[in-house]
C-alpha atoms as one frame of an Amber mdcrd trajectory, in Angstrom:
protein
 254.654-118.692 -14.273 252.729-120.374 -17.239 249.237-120.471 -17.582 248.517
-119.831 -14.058 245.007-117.845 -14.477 244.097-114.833 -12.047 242.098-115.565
  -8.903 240.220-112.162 -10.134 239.130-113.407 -13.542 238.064-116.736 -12.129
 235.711-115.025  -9.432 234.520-112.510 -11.989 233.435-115.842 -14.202 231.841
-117.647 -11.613 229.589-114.588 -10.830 228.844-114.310 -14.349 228.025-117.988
 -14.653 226.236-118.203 -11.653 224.394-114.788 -12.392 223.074-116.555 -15.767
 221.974-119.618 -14.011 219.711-118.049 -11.463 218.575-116.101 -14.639 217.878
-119.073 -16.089 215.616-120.045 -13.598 213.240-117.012 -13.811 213.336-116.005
 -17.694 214.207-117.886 -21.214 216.915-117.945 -22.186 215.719-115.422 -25.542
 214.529-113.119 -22.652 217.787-112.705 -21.010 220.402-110.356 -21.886 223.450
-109.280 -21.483 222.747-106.034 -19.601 220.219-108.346 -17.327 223.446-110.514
 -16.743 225.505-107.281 -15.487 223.148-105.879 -13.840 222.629-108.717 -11.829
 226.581-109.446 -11.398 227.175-106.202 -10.616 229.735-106.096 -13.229 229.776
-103.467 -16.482 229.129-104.589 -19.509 233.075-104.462 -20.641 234.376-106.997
 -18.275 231.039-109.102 -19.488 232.746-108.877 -22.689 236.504-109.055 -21.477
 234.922-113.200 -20.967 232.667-113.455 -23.390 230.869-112.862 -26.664 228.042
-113.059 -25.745 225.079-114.909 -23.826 225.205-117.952 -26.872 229.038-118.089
 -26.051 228.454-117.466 -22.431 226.081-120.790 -22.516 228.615-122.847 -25.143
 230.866-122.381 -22.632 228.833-123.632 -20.113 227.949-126.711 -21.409 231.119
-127.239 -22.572 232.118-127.488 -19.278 229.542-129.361 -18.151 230.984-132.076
 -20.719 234.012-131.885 -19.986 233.221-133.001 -15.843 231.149-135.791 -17.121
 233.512-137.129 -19.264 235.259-139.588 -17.082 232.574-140.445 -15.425 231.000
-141.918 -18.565 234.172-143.690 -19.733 234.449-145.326 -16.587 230.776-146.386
 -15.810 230.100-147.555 -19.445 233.039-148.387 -20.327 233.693-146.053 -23.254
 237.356-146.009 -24.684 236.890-144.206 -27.633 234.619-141.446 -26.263 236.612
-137.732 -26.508
């Protein structure tokens, strides 16, 4: 069925990502690692790594995505044809 991406792997990455955020708010980010972001998930450090790098990619990722929702917005409100 195409592309269609397991409920499973999209629950696991919102823990993650949600995991690092709260992290975010109580260390820096060169204070956090990955074993603090597992721990805290309740995940092992494999599936961690069955998503991601690491924290930098973990965070590229985020922002990417970030981007990527504000996208339209900013084409539409200033009028931005060319932006990607």
């Amino acid at each position: 069925m195409g592309n269609k991406i397991d409920l499973r792997v999209l629950k696991t990455r919102e823990n993650i990502k949600n995991t690092f955020s709260n992290l975010l708010l109580e260390k820096d980010f060169k204070n956090i690692t990955v074993q603090d972001i597992c721990d805290r998930a309740l995940i092992g450090r494999s599936t961690f790594y069955d998503h991601y790098c690491d924290k930098y990619d973990l965070l590229n990722k985020m922002v990417e995505e970030i981007i990527n929702q504000f996208k339209p917005y900013l084409k539409s409100r200033f009028n931005l044809n060319s932006f990607r």
